[in-house]
Backbone as numpy.savetxt, mean C-alpha at the origin, in Angstrom:
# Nx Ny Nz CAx CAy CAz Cx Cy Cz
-17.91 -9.73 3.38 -16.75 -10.59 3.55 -16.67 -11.07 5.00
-16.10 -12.11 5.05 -16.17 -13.01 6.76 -14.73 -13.14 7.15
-14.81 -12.80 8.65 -13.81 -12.47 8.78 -13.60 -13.05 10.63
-12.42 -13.37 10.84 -13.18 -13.62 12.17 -12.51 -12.02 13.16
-13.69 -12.09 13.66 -13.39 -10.95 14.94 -12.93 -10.91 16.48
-12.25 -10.30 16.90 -12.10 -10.80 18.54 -11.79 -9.18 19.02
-12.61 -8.77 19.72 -12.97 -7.99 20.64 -11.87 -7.54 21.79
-10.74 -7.04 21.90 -9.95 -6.57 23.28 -10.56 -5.95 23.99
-11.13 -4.86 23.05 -11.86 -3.57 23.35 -12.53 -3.46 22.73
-14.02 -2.64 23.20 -14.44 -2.26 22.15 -14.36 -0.82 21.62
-14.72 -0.50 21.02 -14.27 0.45 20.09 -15.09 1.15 18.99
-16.24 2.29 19.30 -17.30 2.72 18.67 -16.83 2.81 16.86
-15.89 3.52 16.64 -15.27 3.83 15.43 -15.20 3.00 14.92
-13.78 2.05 15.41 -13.45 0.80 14.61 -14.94 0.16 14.19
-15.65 -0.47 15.01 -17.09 -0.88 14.74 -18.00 -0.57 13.71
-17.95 0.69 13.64 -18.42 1.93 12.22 -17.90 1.57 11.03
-16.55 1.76 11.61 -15.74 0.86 10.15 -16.09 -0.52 9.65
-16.46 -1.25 10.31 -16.25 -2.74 9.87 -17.68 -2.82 9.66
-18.60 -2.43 10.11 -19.67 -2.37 9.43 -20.05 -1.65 8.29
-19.42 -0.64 7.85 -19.56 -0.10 6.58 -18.84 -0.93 5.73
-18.38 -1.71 5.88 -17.24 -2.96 4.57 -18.35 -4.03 4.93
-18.96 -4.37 5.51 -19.93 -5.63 5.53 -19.07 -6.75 5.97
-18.07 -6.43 6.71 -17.07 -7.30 7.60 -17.91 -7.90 8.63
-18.43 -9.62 8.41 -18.71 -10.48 9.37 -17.89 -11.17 10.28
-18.41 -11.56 10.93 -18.06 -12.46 11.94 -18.07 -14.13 11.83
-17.15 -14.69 11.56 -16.79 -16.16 11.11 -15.72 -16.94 11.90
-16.29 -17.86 12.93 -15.50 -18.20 13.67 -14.85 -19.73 12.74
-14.51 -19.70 11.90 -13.76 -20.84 11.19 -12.87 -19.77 10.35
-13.16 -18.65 9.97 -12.16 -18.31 9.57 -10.64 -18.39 9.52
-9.69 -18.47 8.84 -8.37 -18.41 9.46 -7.84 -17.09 9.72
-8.42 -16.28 9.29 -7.96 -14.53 9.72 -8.91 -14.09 10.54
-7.85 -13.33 11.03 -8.76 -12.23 12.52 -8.67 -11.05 12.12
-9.45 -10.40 13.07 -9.17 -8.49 13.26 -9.13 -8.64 14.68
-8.56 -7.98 15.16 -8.42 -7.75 16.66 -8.60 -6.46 16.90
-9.38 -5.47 17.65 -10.31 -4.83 17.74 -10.04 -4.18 19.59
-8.57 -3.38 19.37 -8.34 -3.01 20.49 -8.59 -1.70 20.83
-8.31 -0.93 22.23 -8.89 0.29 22.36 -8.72 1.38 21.48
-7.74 1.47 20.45 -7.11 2.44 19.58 -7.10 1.93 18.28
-7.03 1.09 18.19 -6.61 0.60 16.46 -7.15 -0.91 16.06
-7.00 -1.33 15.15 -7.09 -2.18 14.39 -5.92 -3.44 13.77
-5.92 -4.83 14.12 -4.97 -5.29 14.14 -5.76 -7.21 12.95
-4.60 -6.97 12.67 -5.02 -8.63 11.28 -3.68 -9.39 12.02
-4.33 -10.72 11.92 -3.42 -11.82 12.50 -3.99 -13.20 11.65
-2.92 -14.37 11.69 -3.45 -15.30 11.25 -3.79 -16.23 12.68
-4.54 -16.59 12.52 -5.38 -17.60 13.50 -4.49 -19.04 13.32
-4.03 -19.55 12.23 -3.27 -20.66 12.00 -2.23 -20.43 12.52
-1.83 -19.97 12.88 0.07 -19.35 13.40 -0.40 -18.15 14.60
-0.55 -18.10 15.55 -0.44 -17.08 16.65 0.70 -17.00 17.61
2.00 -17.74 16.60 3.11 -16.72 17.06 3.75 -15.65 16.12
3.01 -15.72 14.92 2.95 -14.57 14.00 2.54 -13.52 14.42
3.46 -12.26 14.77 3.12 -10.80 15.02 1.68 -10.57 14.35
0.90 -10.17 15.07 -0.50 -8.95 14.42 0.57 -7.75 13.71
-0.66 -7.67 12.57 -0.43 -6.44 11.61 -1.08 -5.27 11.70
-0.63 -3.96 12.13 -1.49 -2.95 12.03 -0.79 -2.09 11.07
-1.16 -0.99 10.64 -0.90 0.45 9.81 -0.60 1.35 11.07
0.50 1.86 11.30 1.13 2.89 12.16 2.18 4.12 11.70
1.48 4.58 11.45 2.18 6.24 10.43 2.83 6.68 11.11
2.84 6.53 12.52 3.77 7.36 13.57 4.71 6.64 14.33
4.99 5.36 13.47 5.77 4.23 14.42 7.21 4.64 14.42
8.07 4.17 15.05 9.87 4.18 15.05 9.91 3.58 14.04
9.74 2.66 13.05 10.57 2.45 11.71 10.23 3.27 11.33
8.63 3.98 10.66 8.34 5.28 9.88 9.37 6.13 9.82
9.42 6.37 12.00 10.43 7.75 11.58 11.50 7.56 11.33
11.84 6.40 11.65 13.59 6.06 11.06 13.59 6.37 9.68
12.78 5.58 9.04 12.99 5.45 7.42 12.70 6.90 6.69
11.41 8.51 7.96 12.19 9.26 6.91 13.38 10.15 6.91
13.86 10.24 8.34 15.05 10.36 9.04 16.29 10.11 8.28
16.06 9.00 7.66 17.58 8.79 7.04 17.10 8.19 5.32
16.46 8.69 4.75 15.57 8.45 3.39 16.61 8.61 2.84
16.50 9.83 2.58 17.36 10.02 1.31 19.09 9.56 1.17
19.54 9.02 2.24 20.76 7.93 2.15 20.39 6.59 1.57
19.26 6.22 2.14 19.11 4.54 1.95 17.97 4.05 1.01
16.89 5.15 0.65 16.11 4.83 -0.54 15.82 6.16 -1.49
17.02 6.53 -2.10 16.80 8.11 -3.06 16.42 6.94 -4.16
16.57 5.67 -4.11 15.74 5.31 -5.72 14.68 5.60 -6.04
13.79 5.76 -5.05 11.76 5.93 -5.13 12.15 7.24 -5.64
12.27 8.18 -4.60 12.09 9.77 -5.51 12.73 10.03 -6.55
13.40 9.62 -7.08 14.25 9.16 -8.32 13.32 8.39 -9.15
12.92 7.26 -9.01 11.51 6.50 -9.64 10.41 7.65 -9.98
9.69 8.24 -9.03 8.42 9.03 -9.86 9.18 10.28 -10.13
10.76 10.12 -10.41 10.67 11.89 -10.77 10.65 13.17 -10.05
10.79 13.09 -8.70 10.82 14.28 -7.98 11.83 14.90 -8.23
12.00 16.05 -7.98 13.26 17.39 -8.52 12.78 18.62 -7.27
13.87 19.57 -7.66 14.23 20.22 -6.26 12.61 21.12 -5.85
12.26 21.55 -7.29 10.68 22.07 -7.49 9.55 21.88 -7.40
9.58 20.12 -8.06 8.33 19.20 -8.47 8.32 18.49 -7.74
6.88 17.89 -7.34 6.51 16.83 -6.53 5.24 16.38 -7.09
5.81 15.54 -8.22 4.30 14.70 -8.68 2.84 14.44 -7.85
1.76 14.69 -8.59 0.70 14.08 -7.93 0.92 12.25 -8.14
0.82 11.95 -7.46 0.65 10.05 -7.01 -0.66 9.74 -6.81
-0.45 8.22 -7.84 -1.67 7.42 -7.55 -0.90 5.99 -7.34
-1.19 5.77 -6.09 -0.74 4.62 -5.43 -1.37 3.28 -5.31
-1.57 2.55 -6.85 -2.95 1.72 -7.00 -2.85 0.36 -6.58
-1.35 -0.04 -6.02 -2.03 -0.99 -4.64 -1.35 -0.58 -3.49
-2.29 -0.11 -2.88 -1.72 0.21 -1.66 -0.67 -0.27 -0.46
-1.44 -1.25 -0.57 -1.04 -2.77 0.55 -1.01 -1.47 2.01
0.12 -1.84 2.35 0.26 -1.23 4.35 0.31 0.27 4.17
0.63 0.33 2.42 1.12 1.86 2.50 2.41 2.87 2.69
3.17 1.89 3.06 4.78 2.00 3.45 5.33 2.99 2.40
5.15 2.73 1.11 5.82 3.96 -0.15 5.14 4.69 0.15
3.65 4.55 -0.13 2.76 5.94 -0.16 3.03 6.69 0.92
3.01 6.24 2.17 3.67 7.39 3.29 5.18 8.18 3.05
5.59 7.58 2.14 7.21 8.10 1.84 6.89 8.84 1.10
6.32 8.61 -0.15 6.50 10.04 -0.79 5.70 10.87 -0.61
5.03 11.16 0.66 3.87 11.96 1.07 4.65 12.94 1.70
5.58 12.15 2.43 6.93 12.95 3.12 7.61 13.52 3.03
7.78 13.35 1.33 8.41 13.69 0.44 8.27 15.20 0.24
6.78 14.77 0.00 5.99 16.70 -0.41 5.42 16.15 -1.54
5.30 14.98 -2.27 4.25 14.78 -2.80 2.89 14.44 -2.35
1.42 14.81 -3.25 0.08 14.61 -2.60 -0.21 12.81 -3.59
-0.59 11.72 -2.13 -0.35 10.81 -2.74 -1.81 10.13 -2.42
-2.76 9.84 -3.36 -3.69 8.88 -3.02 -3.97 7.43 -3.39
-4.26 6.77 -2.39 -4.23 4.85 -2.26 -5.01 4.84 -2.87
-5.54 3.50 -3.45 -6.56 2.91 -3.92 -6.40 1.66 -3.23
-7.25 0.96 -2.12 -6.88 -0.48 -1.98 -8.86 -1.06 -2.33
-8.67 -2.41 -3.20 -9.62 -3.23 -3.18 -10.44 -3.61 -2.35
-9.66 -4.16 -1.14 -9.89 -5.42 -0.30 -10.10 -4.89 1.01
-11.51 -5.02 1.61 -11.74 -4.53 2.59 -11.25 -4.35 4.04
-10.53 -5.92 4.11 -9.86 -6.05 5.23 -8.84 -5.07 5.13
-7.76 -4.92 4.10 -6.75 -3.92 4.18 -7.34 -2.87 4.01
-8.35 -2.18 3.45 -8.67 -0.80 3.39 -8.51 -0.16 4.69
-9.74 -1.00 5.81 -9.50 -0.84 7.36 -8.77 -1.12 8.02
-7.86 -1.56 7.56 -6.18 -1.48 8.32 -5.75 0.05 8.13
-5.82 0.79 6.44 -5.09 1.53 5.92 -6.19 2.59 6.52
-7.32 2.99 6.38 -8.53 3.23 7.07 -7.62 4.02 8.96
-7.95 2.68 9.45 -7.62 2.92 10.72 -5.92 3.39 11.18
-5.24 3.12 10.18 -3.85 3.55 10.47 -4.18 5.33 10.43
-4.63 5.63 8.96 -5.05 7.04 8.68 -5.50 8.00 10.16
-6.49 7.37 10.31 -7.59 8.09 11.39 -6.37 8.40 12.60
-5.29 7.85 12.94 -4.48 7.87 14.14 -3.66 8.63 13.99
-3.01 8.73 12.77 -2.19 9.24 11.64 -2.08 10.71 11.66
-3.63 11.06 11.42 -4.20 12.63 10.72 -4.49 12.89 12.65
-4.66 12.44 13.08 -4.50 13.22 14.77 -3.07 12.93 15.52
-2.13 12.43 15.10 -0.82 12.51 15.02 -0.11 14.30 15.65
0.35 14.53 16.78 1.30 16.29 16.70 1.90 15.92 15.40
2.92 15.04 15.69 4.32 15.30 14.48 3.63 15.08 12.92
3.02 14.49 12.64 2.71 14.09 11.34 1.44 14.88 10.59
0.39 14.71 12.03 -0.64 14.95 11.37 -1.33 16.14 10.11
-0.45 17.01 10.33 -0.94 18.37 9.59 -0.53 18.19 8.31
0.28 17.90 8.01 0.78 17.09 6.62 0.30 15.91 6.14
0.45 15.05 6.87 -0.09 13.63 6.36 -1.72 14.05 5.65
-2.74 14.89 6.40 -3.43 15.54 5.88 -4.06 15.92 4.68
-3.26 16.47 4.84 -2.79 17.44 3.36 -2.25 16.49 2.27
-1.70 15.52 2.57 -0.71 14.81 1.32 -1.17 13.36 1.22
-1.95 12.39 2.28 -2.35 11.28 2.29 -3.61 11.22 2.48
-4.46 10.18 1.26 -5.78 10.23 1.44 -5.59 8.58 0.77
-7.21 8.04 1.15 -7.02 6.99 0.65 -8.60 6.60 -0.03
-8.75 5.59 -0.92 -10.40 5.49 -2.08 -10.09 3.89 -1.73
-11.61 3.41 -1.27 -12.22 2.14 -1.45 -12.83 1.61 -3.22
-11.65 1.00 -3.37 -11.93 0.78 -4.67 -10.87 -0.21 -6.05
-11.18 -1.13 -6.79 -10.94 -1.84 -7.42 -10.36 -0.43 -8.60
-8.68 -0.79 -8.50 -7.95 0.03 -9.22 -7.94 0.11 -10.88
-8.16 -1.16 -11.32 -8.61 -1.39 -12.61 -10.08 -0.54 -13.19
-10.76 0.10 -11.92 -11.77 1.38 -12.61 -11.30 2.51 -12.25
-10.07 2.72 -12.42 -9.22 4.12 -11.94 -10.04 5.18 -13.31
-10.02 4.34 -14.60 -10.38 5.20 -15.31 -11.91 6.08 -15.58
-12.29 5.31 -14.67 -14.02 6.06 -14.32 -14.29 6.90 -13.13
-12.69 7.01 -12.26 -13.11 8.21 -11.31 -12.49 9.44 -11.77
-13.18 10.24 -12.20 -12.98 11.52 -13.26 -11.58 12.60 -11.77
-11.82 12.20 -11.04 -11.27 13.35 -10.05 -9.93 13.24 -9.54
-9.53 11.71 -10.38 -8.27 11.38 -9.95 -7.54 11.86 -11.55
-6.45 12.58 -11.61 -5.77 12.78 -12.27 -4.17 13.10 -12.01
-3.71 11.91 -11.93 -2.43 11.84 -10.82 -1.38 11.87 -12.24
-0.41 12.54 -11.89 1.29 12.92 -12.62 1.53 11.49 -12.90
1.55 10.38 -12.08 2.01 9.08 -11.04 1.43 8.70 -11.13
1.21 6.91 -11.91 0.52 5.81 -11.19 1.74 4.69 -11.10
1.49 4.69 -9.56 2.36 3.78 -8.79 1.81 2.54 -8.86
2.63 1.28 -9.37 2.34 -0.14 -9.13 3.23 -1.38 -8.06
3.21 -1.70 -7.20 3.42 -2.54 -6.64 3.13 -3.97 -6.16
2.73 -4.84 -7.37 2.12 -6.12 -6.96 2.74 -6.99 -6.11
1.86 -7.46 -5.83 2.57 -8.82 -5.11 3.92 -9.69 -5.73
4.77 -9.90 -5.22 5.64 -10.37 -5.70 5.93 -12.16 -5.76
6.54 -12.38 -6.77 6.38 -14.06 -7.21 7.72 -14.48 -6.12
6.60 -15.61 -5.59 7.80 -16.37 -4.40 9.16 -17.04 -5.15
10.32 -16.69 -4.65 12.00 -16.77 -4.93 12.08 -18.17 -4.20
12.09 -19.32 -5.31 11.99 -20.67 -4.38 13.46 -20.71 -3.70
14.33 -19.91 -4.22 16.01 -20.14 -4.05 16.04 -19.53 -2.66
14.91 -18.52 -2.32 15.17 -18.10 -0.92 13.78 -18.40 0.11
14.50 -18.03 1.06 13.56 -18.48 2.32 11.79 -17.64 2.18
11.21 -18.39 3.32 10.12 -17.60 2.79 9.92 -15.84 3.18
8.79 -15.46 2.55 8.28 -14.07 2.72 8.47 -13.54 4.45
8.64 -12.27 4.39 8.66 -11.86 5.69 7.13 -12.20 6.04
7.09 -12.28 7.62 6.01 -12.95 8.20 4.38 -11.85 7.71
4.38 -10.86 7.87 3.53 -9.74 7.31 2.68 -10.20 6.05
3.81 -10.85 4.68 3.63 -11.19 3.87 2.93 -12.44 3.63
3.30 -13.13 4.25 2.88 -14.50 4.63 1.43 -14.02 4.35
1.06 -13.46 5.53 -0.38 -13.38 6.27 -1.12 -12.36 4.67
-0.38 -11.31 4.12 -1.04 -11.43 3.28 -1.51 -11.93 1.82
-0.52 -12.83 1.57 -0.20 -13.52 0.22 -1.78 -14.86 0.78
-1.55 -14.96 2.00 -3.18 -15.77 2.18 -4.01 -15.58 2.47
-4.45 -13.59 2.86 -5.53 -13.04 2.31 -6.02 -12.64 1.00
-5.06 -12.20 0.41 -4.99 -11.90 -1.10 -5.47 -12.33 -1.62
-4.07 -13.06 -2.01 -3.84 -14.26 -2.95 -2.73 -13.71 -4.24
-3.01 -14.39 -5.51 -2.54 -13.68 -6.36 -2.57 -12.72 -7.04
-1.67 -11.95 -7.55 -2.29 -10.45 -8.55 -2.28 -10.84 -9.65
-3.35 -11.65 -10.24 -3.61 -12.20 -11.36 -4.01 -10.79 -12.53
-4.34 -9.83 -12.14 -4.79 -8.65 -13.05 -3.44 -7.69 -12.93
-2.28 -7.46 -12.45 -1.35 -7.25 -13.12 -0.61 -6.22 -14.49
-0.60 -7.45 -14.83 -0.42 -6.89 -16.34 -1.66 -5.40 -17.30
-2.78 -6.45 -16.62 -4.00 -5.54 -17.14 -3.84 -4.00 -16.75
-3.90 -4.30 -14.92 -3.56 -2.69 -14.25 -2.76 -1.95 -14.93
-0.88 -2.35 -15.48 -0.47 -2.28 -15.79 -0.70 -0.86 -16.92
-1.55 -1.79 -18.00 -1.83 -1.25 -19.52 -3.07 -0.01 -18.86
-3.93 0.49 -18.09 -4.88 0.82 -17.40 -4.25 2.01 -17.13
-3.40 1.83 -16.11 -2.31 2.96 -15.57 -1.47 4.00 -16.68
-1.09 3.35 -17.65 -0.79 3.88 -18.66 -1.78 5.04 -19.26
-2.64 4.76 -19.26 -3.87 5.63 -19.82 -4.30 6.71 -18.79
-4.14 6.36 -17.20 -4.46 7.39 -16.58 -3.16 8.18 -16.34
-2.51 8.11 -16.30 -1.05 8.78 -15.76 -0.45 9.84 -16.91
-0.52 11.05 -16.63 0.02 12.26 -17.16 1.32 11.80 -17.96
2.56 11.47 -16.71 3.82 11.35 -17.05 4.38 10.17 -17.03
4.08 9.56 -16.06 4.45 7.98 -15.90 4.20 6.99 -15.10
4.88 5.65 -15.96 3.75 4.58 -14.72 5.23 4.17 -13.78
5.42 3.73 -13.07 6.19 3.07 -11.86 6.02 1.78 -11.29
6.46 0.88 -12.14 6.26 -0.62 -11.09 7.08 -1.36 -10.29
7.19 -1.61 -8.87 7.90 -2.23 -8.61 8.38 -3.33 -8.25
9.28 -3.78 -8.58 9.35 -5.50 -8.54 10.98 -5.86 -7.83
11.08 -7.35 -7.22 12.11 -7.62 -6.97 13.01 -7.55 -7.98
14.35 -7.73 -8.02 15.37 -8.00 -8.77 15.55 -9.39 -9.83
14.59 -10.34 -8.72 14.87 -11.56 -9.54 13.70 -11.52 -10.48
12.87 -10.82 -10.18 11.19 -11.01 -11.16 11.25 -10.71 -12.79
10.42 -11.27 -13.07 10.49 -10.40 -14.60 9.83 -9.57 -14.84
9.80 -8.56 -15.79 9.18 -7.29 -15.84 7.67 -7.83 -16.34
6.75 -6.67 -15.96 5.34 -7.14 -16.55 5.23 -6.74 -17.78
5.79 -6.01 -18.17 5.95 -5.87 -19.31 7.40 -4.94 -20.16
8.38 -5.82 -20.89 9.69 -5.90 -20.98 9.62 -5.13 -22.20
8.76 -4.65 -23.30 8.96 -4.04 -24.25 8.61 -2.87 -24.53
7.66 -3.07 -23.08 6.98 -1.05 -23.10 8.27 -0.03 -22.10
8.85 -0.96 -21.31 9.97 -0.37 -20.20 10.69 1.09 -21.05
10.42 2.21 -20.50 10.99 3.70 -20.62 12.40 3.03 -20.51
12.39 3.11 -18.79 13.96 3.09 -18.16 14.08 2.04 -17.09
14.69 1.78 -16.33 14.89 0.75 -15.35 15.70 1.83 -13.98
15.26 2.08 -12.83 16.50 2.47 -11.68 16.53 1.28 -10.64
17.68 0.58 -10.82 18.06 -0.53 -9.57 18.72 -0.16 -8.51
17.74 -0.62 -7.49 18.23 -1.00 -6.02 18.93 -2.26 -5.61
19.23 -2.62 -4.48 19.99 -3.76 -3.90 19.17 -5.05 -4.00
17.85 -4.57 -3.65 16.79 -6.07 -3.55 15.87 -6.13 -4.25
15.73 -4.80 -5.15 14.34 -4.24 -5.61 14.92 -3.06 -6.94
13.51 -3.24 -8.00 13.93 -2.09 -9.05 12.95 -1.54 -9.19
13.21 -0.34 -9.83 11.67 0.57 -10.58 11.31 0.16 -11.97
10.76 -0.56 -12.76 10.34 -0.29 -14.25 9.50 0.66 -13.96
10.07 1.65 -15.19 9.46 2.72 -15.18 8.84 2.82 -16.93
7.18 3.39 -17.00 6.52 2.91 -18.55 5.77 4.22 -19.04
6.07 4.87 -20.35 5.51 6.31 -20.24 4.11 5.92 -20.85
3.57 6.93 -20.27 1.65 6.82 -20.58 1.24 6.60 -22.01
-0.07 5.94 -22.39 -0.48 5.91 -23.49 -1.21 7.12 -23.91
């Protein structure tokens, strides 16, 4: 995959990384990696007053959000089911930045990503590596966050994943009534693109998941699928369809 690169620093690791994804160098590209002394950063080249994107497990929102969790998002642990005892195994089959999957890792559930797409793997990749040498986090994050290079729709041919949890989070359908996507989104709705397989994952997840599937979608979206729906838990901007396994 081509990608364009720009060098701050260099950086033996990061380098390791991007050569094991077969990440080229394409100076027409409209996406970058920026390639600084510590981490790994995606920007759009068309817009460079658009913030760079990195994966930061140890940032001030992280710790805000798990600091005050259970006031402002008890819907997720409520969504896969956690209880004062249990802490589902999770399969988190699109990853994207990773933002849930670090939550319920926090949680005390053991949660593993699946991302496709190489560029985000080594975002999620390089967030990890900073992450797991982290004082505050690292010994846990450890233990509870791991992540697989891999097209989630063959979840059912890796024999070793057998998760309580398969978590879905697609991309979400643009709300013409509102403004656009936060800027993050932007940048990746035009790496992406669409989650045209969806629905499929969907029916897929069902088959791997012990107890249940979890999808989440805005409020205004329609369900991916409205007749298999268990239960529904609504939030302010966002809901869980929740779908029991086949």
């Amino acid at each position: 995959m081509k990608v364009y690169l720009s060098f701050k620093h260099y950086n033996q690791r990061i380098c390791n990384l991007i050569n094991s994804l077969n990440l080229t160098h394409d100076e027409h590209c409209s996406t970058g990696l920026i390639i600084n002394s510590n981490s790994l950063e995606l920007y759009n080249r068309e817009n460079l007053n658009q913030k760079a994107i990195k994966v930061d497990f140890s940032s001030k929102k992280n710790n805000y959000r798990c600091h005050f969790f259970r006031k402002k998002h008890e819907i997720l642990y409520k969504a896969v089911g956690i209880k004062k005892a249990y802490f589902p195994v999770v399969l988190d089959a699109t990853a994207g930045l990773g933002n849930d999957a670090f939550i319920l890792s926090f949680l005390g559930c053991k949660v593993t990503m699946i991302e496709r797409h190489p560029i985000v793997f080594a975002l999620l990749k390089d967030g990890l590596y900073r992450g797991y040498k982290d004082k505050k986090i690292g010994t846990w994050l450890q233990e509870r966050l791991n992540l697989i290079l891999n097209d989630s729709c063959n979840m059912l041919k890796i024999p070793l994943l057998k998760p309580d949890v398969v978590y879905l989070d697609p991309m979400y359908p643009i709300n013409k009534k509102k403004s656009l996507p936060k800027k993050y989104m932007q940048i990746f709705r035009k790496l992406i693109g669409k989650d045209t397989d969806a629905k499929e994952l969907l029916n897929i997840a069902q088959k791997k998941a012990k107890k249940r599937v979890v999808v989440k979608r805005p409020c205004y979206a329609k369900s991916l699928c409205k007749e298999k729906i268990s239960f529904v838990i609504l939030g302010k901007k966002h809901r869980f369809d929740v779908y029991n396994p086949l």
